[in-house]
MARBA-3410 file (N, C-alpha, C, O; in Angstrom, 1 decimal):
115
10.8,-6.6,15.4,11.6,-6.5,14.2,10.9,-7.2,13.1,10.3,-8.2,13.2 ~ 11.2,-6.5,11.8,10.1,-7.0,11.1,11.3,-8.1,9.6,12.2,-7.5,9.1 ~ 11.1,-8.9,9.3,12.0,-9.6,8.7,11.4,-9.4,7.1,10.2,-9.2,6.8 ~ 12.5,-9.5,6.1,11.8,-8.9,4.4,11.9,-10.6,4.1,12.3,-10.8,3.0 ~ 11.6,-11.4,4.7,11.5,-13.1,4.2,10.1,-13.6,4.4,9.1,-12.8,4.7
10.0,-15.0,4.1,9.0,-15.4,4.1,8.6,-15.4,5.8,9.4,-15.1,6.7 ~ 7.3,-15.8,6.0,6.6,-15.8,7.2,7.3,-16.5,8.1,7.2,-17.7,7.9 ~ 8.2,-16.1,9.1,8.7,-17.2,10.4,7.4,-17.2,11.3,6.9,-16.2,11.7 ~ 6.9,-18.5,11.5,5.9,-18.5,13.2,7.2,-18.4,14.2,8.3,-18.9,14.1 ~ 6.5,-17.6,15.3,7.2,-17.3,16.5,6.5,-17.8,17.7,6.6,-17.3,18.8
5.7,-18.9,17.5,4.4,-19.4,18.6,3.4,-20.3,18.0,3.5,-20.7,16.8 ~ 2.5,-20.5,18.8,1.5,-22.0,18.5,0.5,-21.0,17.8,0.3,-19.8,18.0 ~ 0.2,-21.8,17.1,-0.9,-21.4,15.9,-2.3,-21.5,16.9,-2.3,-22.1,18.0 ~ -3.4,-20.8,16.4,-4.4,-20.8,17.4,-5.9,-20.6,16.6,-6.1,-19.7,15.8 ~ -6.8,-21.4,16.8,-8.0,-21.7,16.0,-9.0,-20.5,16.5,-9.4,-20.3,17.6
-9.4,-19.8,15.4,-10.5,-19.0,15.6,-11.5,-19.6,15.3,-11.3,-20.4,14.4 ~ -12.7,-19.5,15.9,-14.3,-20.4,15.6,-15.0,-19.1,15.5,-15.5,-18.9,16.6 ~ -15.4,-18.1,14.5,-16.4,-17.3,14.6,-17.8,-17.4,13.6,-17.9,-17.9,12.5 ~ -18.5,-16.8,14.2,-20.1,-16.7,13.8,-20.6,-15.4,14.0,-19.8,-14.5,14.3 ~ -22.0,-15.3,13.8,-22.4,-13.8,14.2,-22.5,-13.1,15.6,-23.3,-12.2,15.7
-22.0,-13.6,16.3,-21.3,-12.9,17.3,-19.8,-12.7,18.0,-18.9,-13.5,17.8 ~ -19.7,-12.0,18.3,-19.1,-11.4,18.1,-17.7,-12.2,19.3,-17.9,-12.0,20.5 ~ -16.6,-12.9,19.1,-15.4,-13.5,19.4,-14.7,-12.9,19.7,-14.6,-11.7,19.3 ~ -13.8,-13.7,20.7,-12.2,-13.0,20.9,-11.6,-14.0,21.8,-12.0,-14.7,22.6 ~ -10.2,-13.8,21.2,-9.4,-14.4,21.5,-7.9,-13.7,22.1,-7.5,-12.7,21.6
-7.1,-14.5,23.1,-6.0,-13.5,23.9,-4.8,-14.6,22.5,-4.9,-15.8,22.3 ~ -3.8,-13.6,22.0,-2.8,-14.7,21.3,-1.6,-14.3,22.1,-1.6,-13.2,22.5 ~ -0.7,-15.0,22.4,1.1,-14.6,22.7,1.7,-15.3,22.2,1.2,-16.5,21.9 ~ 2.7,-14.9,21.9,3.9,-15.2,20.8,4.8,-16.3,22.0,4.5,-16.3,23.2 ~ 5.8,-17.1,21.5,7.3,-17.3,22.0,8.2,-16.0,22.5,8.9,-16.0,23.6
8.1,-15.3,21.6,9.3,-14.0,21.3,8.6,-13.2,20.9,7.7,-13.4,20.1 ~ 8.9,-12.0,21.4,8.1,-10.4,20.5,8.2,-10.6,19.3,9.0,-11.2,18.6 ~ 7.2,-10.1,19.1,6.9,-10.4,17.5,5.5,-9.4,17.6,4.8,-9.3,18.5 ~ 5.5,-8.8,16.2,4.0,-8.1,15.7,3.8,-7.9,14.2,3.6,-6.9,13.6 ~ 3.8,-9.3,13.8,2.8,-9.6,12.4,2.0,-11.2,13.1,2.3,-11.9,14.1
0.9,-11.2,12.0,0.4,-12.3,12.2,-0.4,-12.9,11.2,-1.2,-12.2,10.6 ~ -0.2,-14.1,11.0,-0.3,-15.0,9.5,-1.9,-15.4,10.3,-2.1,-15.9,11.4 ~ -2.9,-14.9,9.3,-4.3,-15.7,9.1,-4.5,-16.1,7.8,-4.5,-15.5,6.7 ~ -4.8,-17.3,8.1,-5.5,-18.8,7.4,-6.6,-19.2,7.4,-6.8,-19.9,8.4 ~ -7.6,-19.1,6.3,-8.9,-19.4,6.0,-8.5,-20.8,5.2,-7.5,-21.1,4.4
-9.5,-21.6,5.6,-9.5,-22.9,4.9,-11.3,-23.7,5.1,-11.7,-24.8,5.4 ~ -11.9,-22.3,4.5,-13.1,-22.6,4.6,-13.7,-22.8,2.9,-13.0,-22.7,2.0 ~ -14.4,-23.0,2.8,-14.7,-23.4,1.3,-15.2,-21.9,0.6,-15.7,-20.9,1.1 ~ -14.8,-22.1,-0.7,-14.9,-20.5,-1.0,-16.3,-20.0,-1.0,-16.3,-18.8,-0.8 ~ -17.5,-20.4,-1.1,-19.0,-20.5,-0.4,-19.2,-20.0,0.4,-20.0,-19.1,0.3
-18.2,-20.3,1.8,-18.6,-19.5,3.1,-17.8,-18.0,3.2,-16.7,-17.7,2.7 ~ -19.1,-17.1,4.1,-18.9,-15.8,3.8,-17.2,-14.9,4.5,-16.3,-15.6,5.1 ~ -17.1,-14.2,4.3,-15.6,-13.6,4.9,-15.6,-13.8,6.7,-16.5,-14.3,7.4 ~ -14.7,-13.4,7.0,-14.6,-13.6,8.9,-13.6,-12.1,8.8,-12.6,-11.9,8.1 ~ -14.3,-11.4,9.8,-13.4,-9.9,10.1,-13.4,-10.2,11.3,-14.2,-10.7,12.1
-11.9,-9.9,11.3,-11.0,-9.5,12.3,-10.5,-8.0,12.6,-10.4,-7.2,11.8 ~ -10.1,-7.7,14.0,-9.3,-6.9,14.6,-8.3,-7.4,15.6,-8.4,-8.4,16.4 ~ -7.3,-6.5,15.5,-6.3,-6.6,16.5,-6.3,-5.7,16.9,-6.5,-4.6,16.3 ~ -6.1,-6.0,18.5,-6.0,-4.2,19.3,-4.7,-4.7,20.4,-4.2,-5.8,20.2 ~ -4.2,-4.2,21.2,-3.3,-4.7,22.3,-3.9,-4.5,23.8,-3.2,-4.5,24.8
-5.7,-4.1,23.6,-6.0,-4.2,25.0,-7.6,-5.0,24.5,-7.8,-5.1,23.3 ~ -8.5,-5.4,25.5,-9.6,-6.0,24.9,-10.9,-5.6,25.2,-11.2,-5.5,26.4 ~ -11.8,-5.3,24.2,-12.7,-4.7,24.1,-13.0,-3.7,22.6,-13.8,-2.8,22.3 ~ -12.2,-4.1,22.1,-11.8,-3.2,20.7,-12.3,-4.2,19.5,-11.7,-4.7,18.6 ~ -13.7,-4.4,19.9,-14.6,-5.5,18.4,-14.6,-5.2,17.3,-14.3,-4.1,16.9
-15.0,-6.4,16.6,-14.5,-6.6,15.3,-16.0,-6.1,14.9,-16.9,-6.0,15.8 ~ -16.1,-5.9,13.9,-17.7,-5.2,13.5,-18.0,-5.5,11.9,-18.0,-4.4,11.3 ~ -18.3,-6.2,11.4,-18.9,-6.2,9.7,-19.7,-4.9,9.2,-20.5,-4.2,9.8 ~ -18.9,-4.8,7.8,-19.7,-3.6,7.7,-21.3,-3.7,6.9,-21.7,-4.8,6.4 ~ -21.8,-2.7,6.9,-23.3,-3.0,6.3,-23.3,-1.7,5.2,-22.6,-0.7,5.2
-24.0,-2.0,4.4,-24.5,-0.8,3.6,-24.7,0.4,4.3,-25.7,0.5,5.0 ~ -23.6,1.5,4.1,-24.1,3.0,4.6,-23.3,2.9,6.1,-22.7,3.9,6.5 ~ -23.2,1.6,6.8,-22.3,1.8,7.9,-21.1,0.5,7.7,-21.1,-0.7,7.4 ~ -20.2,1.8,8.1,-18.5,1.3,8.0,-18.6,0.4,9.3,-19.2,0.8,10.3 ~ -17.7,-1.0,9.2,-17.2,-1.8,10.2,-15.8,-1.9,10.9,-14.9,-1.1,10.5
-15.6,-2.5,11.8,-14.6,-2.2,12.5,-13.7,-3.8,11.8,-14.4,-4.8,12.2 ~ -12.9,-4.2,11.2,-12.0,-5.5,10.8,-11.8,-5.2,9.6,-12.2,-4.4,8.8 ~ -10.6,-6.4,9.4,-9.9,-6.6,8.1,-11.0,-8.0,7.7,-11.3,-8.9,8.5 ~ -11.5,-8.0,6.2,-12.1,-9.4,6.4,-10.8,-10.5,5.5,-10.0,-10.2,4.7 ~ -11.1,-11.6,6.2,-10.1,-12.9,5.7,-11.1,-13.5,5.1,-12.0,-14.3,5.6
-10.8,-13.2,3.7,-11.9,-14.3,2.7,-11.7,-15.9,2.6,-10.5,-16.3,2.9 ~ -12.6,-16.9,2.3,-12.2,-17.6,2.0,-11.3,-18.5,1.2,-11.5,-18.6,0.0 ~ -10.2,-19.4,1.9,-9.2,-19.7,1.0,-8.1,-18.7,0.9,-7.3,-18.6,0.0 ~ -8.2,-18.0,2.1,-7.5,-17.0,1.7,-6.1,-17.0,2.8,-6.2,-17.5,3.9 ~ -5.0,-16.5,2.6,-3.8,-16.5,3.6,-3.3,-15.0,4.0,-2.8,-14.6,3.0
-3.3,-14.2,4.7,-2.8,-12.9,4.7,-2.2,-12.6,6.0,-2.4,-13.2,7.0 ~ -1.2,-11.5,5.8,-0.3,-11.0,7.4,-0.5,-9.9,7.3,-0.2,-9.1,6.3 ~ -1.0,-9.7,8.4,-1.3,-8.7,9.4,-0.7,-8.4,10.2,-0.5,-9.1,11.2 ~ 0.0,-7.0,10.0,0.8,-6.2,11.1,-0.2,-5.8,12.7,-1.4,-5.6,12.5 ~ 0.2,-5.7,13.8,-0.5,-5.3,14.6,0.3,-5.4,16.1,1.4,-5.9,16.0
0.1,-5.2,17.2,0.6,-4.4,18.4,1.4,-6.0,19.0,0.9,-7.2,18.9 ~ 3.0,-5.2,19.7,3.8,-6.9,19.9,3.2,-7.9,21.0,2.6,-7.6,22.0 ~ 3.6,-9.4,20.4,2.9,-9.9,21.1,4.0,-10.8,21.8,5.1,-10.7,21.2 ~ 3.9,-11.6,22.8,5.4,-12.0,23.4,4.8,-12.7,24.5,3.6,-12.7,24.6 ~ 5.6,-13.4,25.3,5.1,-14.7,26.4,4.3,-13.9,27.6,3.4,-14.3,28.4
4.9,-12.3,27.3,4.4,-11.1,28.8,3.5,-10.6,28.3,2.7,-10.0,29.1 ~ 3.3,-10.4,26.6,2.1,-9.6,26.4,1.6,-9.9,25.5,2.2,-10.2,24.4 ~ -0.3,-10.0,25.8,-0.9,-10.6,25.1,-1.5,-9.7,23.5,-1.3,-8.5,23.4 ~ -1.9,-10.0,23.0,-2.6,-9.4,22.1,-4.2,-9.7,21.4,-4.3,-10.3,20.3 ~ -5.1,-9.3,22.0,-6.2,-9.8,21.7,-6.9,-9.3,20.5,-7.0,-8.1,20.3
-7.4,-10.2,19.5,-8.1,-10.4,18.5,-10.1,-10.8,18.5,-10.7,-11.6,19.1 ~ -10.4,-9.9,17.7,-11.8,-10.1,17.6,-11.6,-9.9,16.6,-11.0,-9.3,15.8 ~ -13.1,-11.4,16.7,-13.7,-11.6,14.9,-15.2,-12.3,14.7,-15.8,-13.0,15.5 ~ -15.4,-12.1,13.8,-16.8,-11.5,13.4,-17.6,-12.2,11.9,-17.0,-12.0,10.8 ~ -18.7,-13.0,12.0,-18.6,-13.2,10.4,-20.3,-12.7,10.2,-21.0,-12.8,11.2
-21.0,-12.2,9.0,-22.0,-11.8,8.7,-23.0,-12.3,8.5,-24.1,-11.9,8.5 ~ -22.4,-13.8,8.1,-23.9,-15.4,8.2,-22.6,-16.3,8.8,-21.4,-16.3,8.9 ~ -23.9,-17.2,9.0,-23.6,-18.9,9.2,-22.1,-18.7,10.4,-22.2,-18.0,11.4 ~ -21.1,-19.4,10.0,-19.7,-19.7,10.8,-18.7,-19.7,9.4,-19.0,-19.7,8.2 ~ -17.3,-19.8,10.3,-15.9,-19.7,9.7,-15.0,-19.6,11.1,-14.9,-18.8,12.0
-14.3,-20.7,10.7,-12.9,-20.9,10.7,-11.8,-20.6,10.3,-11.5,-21.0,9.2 ~ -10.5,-19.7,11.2,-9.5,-19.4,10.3,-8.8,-20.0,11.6,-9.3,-20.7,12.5 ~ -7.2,-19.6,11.3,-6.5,-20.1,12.1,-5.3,-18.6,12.1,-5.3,-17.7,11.3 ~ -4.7,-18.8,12.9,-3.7,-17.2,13.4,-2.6,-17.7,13.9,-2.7,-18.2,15.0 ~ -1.5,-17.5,13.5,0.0,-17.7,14.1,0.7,-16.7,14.4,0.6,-16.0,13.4
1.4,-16.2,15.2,2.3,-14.6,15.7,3.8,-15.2,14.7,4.4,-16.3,14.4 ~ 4.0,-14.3,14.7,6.0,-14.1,14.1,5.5,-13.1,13.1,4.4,-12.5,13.0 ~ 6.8,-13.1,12.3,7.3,-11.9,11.3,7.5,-12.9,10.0,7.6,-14.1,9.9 ~ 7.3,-11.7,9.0,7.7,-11.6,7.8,7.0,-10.9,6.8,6.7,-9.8,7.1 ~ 6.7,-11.4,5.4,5.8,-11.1,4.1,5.6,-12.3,3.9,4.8,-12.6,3.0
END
């Protein structure tokens, strides 16, 4: 269910650590739930971090390059955004891959609803 309010978390927040290879992580929520709040708190310097959500694993996140399209949403630096994607709940997980094009980045990812 998707709520027209500010972001409720529905579960523990969970630290993404990616670099140029290629990450993933399993998230579940408290309660069904399918949005999810990512949080960059990297200095605006360091490069973007792409993500995907899929609800089975193996579905990589990919940067894109000149002339070839990538597979993710990128979370720029400094940046906060929610992301709709497949429910996530105590029975079902939802795995995320992510991906950065130099150096490292850190974001952080919480499950629940809102805008």
């Amino acid at each position: 269910m998707a709520y027209n309010q500010a972001f409720y978390p529905m579960g523990k927040t969970f630290v993404l650590a990616g670099n140029v290879n290629i990450q993933s992580a399993n998230i579940s929520a408290d309660s069904p739930c399918s949005q999810y709040l990512f949080v960059s708190h990297e200095p605006s310097t360091t490069p973007p971090v792409y993500v995907r959500i899929s609800a089975t694993s193996g579905a990589n996140a990919a940067v894109p390059t000149s002339g070839t399209p990538g597979y993710g949403v990128p979370i720029r630096p400094q940046e906060s955004i929610v992301l709709s994607g497949p429910q996530s709940s105590t029975s079902a997980n939802v795995f995320i891959s992510f991906i950065t094009s130099t150096g490292s980045h850190t974001i952080t990812v919480t499950p629940g609803e809102g805008i």
